[in-house]
C-alpha positions as CSV (number, residue, x, y, z in Angstrom):
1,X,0.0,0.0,0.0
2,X,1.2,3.7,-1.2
3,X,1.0,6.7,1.5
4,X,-2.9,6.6,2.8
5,X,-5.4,9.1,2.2
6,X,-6.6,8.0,5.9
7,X,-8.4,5.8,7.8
8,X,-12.4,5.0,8.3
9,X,-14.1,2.9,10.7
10,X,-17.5,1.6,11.5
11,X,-18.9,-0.4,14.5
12,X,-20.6,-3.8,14.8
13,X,-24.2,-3.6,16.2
14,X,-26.0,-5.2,19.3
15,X,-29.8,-5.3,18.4
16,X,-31.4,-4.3,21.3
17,X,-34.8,-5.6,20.4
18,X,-36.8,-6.3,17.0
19,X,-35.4,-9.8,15.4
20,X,-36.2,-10.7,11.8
21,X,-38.5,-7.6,11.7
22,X,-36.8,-5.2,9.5
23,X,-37.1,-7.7,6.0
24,X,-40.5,-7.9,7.0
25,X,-41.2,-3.9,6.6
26,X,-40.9,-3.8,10.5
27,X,-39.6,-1.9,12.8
28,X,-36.2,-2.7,14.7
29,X,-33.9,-1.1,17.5
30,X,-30.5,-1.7,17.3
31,X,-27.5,0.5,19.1
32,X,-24.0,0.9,17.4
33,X,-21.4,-0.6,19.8
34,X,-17.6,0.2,20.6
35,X,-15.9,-2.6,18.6
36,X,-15.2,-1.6,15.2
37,X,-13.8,-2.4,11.8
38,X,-11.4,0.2,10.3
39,X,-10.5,0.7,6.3
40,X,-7.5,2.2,5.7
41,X,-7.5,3.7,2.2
42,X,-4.6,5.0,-0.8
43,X,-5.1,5.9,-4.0
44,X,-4.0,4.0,-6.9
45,X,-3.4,5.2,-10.5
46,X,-4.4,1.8,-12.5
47,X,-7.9,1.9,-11.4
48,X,-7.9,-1.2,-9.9
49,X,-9.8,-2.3,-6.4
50,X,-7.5,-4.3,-4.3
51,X,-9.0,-5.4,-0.8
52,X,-6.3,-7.4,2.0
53,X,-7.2,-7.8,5.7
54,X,-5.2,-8.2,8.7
55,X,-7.4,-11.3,9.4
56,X,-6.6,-13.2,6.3
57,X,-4.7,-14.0,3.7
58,X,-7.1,-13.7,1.2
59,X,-6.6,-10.7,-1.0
60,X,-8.7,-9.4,-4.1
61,X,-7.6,-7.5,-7.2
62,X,-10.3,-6.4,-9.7
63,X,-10.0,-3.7,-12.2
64,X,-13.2,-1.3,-11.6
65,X,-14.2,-1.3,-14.9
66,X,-14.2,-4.9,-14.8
67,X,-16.2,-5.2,-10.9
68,X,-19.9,-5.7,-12.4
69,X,-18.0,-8.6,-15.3
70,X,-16.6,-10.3,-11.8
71,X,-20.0,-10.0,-10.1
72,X,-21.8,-11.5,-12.9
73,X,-19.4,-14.4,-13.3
74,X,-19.5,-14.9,-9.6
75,X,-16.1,-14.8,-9.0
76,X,-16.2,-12.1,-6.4
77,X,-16.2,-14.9,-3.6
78,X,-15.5,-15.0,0.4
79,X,-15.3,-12.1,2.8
80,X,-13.9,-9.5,0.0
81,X,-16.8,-9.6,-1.6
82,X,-18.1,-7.2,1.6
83,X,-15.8,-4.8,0.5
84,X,-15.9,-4.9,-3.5
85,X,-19.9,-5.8,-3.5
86,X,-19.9,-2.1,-1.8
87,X,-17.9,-0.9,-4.8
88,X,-20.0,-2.8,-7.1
89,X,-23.4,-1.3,-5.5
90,X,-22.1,2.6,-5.8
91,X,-21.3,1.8,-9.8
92,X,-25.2,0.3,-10.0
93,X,-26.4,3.5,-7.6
94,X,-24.6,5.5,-11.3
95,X,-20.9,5.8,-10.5
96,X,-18.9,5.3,-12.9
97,X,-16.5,3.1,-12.3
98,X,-14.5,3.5,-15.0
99,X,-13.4,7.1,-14.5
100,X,-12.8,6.7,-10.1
101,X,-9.5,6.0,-8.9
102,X,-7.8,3.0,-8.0
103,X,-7.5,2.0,-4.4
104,X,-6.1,-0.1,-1.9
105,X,-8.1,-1.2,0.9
106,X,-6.4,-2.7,4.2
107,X,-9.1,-4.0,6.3
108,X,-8.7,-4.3,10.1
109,X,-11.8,-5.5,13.1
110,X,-12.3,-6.3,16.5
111,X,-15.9,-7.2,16.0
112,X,-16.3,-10.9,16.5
113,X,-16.9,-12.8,13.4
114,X,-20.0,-15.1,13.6
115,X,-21.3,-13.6,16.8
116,X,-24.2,-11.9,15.4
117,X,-22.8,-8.5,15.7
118,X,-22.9,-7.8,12.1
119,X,-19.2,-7.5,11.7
120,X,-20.3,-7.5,7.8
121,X,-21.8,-4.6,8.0
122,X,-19.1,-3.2,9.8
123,X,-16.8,-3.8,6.9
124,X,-19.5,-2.7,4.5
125,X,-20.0,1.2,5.9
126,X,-16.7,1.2,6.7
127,X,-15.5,0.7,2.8
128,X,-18.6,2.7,1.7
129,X,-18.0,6.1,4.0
130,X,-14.6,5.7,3.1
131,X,-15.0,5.4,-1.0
132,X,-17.7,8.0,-0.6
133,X,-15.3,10.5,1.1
134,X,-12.3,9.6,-1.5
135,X,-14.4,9.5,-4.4
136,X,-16.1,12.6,-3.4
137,X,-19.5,11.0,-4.0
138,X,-21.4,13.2,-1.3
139,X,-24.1,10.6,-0.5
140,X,-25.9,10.6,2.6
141,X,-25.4,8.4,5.7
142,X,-29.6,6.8,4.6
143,X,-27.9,6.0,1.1
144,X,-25.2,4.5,2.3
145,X,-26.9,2.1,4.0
146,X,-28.7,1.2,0.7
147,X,-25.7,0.5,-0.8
148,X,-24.6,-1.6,2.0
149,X,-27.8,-3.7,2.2
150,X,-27.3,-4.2,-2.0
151,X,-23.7,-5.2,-1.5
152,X,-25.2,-7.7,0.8
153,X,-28.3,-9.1,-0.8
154,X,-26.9,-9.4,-4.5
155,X,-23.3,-9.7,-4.2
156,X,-22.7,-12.0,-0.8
157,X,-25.9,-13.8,-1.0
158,X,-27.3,-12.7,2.1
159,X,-31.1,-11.6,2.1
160,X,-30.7,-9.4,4.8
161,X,-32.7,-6.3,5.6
162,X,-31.2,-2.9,6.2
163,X,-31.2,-2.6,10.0
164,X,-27.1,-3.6,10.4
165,X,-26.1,-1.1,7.8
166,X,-28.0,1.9,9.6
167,X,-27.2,0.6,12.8
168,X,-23.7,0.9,11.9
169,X,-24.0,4.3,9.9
170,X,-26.7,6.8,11.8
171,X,-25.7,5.5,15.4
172,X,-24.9,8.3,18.6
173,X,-23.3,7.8,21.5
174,X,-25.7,6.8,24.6
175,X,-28.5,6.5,22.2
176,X,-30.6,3.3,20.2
177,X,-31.2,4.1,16.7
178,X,-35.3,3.3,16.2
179,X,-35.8,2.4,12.2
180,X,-39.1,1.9,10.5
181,X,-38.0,-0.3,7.6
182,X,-40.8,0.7,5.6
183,X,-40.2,4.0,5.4
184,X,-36.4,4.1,6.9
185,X,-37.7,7.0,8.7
186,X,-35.0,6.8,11.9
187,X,-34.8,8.5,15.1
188,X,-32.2,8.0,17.6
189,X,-33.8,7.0,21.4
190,X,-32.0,7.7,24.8
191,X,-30.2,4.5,26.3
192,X,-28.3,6.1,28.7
193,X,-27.3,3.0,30.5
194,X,-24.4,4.6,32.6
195,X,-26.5,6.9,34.6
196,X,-28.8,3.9,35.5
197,X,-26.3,1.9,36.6
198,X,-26.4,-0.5,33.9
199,X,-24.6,-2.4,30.8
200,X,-25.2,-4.7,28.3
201,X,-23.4,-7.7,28.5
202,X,-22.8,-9.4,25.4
203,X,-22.5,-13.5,25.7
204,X,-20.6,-14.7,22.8
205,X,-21.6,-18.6,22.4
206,X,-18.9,-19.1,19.6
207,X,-21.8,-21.1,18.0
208,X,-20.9,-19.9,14.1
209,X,-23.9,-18.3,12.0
210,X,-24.1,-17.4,8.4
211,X,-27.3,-15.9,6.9
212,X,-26.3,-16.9,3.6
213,X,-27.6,-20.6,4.6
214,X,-30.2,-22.3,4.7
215,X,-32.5,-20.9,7.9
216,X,-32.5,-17.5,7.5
217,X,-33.9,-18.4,3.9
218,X,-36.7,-20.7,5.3
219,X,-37.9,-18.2,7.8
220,X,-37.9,-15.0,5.5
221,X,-39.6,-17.5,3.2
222,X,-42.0,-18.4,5.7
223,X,-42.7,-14.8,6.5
224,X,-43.7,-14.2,2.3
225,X,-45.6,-16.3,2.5
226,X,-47.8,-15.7,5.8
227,X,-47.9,-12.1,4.3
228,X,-49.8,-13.7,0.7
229,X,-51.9,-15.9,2.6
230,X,-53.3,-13.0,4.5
231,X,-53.7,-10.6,1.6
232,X,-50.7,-7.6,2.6
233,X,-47.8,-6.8,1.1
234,X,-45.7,-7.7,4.0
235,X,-46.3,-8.8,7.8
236,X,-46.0,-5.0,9.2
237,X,-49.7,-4.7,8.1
238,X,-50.8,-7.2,10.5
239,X,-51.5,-6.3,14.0
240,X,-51.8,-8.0,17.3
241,X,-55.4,-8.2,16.8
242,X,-55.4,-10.2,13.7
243,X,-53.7,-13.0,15.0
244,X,-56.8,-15.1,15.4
245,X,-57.3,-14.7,12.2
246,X,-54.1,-15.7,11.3
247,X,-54.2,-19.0,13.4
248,X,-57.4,-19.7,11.1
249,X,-55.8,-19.5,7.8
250,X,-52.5,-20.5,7.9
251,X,-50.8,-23.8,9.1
252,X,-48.9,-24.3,12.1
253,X,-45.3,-23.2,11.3
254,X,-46.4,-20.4,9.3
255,X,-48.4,-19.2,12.0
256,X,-45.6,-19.0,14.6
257,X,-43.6,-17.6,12.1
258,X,-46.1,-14.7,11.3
259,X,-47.3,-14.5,15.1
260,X,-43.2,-13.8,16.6
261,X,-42.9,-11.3,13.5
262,X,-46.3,-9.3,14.6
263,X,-45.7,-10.0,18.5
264,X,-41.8,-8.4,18.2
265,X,-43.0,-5.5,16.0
266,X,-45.3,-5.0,18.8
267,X,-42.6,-5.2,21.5
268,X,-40.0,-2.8,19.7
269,X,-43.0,-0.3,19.9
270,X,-43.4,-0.9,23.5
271,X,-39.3,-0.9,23.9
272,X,-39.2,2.7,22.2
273,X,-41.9,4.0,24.6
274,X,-40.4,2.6,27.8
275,X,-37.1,4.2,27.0
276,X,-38.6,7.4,26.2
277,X,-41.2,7.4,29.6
278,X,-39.7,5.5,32.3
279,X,-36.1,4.0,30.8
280,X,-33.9,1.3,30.7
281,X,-34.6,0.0,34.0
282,X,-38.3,-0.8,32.8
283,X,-37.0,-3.1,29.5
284,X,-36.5,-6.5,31.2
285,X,-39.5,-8.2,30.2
286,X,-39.4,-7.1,26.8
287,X,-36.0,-8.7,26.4
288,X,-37.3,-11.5,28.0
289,X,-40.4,-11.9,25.8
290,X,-38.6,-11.5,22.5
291,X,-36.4,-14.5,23.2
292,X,-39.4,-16.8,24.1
293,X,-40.8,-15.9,20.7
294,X,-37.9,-16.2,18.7
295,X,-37.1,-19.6,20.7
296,X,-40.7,-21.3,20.6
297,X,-42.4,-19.6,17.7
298,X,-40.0,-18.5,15.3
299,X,-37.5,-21.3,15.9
300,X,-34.0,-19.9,15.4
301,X,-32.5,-20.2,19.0
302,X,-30.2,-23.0,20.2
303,X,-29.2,-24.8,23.0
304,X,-26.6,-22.5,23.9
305,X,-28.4,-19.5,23.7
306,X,-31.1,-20.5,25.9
307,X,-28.2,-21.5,28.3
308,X,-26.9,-18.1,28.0
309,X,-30.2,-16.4,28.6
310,X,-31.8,-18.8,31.4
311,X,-28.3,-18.8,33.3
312,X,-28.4,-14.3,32.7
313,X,-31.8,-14.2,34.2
314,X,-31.5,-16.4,37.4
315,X,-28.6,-14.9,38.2
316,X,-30.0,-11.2,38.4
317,X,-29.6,-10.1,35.0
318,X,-32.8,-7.6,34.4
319,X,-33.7,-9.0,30.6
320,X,-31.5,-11.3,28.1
321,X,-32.5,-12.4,25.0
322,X,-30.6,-13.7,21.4
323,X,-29.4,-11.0,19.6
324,X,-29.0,-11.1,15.6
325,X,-30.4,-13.4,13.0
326,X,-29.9,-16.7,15.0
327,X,-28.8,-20.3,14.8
328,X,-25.8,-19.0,16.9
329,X,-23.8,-15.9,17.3
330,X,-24.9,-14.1,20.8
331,X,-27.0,-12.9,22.9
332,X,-27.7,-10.0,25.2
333,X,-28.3,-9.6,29.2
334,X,-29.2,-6.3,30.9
335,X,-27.4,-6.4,34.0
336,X,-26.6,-3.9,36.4
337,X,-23.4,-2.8,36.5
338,X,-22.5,-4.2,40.3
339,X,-23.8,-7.7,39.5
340,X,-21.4,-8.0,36.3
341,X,-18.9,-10.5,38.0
342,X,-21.7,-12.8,39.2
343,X,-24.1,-13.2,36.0
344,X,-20.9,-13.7,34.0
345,X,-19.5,-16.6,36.4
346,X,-23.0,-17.6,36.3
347,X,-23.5,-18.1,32.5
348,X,-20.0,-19.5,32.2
349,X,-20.5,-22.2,35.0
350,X,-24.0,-23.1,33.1
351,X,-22.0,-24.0,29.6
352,X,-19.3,-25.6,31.6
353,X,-21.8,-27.9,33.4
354,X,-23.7,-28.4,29.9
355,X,-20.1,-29.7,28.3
356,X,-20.2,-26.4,26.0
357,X,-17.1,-24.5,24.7
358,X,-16.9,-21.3,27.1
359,X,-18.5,-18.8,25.8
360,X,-16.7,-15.2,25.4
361,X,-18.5,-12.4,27.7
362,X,-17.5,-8.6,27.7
363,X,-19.8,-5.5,27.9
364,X,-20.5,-2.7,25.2
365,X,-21.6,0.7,25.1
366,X,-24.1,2.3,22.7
367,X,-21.4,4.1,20.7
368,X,-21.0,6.6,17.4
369,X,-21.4,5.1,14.1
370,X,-19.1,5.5,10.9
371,X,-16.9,8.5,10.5
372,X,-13.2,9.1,9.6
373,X,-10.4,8.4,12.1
374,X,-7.5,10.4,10.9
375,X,-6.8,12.1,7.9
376,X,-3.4,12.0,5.9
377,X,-4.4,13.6,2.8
């Protein structure tokens, strides 16, 4: 890598509450955290793209004029497609590829891969903030998170919604960032843990995920098709109240899956007032509800998980739940600050006794999203 132009980072997320929701046209409540992936640009004068980590030796080398060629053939393959399947999404947003500069791009993270802290979207807004500042592109925080969720969907595979990528773009220190998916209207609510004597406390179950597979498919095809069975154009047009219906119509597992998507829509709602009237403090059966659901109706927890939560909340922790898409990664335990020591001896004590690998348990902090670290230029 030549002299760098600087260097641009972007956190991982923690959703707070609001699982599976945001494909669904939903709503969703995510918080930016302090781990964070950094992209550390220089210009080239080839125009070529080349992407290397400090995490692998994979590299990638593609001449932008040839990035949508590579897409197509789909030879844009493993964990630089993050990175160039942001390039790729600005040249289909109308840049023209042809005419940017080159650039290197060393990727660095300490968000935990497979945890369900959307360290892909971390390297997603990290590239795209910093090709929009280099490439002097002037696009807005909202359309970079577009371009992130397109990288995802159409170049990795991943049929994700765009919660992680505004998450990870739009978030404030001390606050939750509270998205309508529908409308990606977004407004940032107080969680002002410190002053209430409180953290999260993330429990890492080093139980690998990958939404490119097969669950996260079944359920968001699950969800399509509870939505054309009950005549809307997505599940956010069905309320608590039509449930009954619901149960009429549909089958069994379709039901579930369309009653946790109504129920958590419901609960984000109810999350977002809380906060705003009466604060964190007050959340704890939310959390709590939202991981019943997502274990017994929508199906996507596993036995470590409910380890994790069920050891959290006997041992004082206020609320827990599974964070992220499921089928591993992490999950989540409100716990005030003076009982840290004893839920986390708690939940590792209840893996060791189940034979489970330990899990890895640290707190975060809702922390600012994207933004330029230094600049060398």
């Amino acid at each position: 890598m030549t002299t760098p132009l600087g260097v641009w980072s972007a956190p991982g997320r923690v959703n707070l509450i609001g699982e599976h929701t945001d494909y669904n046209d939903g709503f969703v409540l995510p918080f930016a955290i302090d781990r964070r992936t950094t992209a550390t640009l220089a210009r080239r004068d080839d125009g070529v793209i080349h992407i290397a980590s400090t995490f692998s030796r994979q590299t990638a080398t593609v001449p932008l004029a040839d990035l949508d060629a590579a897409v197509g053939a789909g030879t844009v393959t493993g964990w630089s497609a993050y990175p160039l399947g942001v390039a790729w999404a600005l040249g289909q947003r109308g840049v023209d590829l042809a005419t940017v500069s080159g650039v290197d791009i060393l990727i660095d993270s300490d968000v935990p891969v497979g945890a369900g802290l959307s360290s892909s979207a971390a390297i997603e807004c990290a590239v795209a903030v910093a090709l929009n500042d280099v490439w002097n592109l002037g696009l807005d925080r909202e359309t970079l998170a577009q371009v992130g969720r397109h990288a995802e969907n159409a170049v990795v595979g991943a049929p994700t919604g765009i919660m992680d990528q505004s998450a990870s773009l739009l978030g404030q220190q001390g606050t939750a960032v509270f998205l309508d998916c529908r409308s990606l209207e977004t407004r940032n609510v107080p969680l002002d843990l410190e002053p209430h004597g409180l953290v999260v406390l993330v429990i890492d179950t080093g139980v690998h995920h990958a939404h490119a597979t097969g669950g996260y498919r079944d359920r968001r095809a699950s969800c399509e098709a509870g939505a054309a069975a009950l005549g809307v154009a997505s599940l956010r047009d069905v309320a608590v109240d039509d449930l009954e219906r619901a149960h009429a119509l549909l089958d069994d597992v379709t039901f579930r899956r369309v009653r946790h998507i109504v129920t958590e829509n419901d609960r984000v709602l109810q999350t977002v007032a809380v906060l705003d009237s009466e604060g964190p403090r007050a959340i704890g059966d939310l959390l709590d509800a939202s991981h019943l659901s997502m274990r017994d109706d929508f199906e996507i927890s596993v036995p470590e998980l409910d380890v994790a939560v069920e050891a959290a909340r006997r041992s004082g922790a206020l609320g827990a739940r599974m964070t992220g898409g499921g089928f591993g990664g992490s999950a989540i335990a409100l716990v005030s600050v003076d009982e840290i020591d004893r839920v986390t001896s708690a939940v590792t004590e209840a893996f060791e006794r189940r034979g489970f690998a330990a899990p890895t348990i640290f707190t975060v902090v809702p922390s600012a999203g994207a933004r330029r670290e230094d600049d060398r230029s």
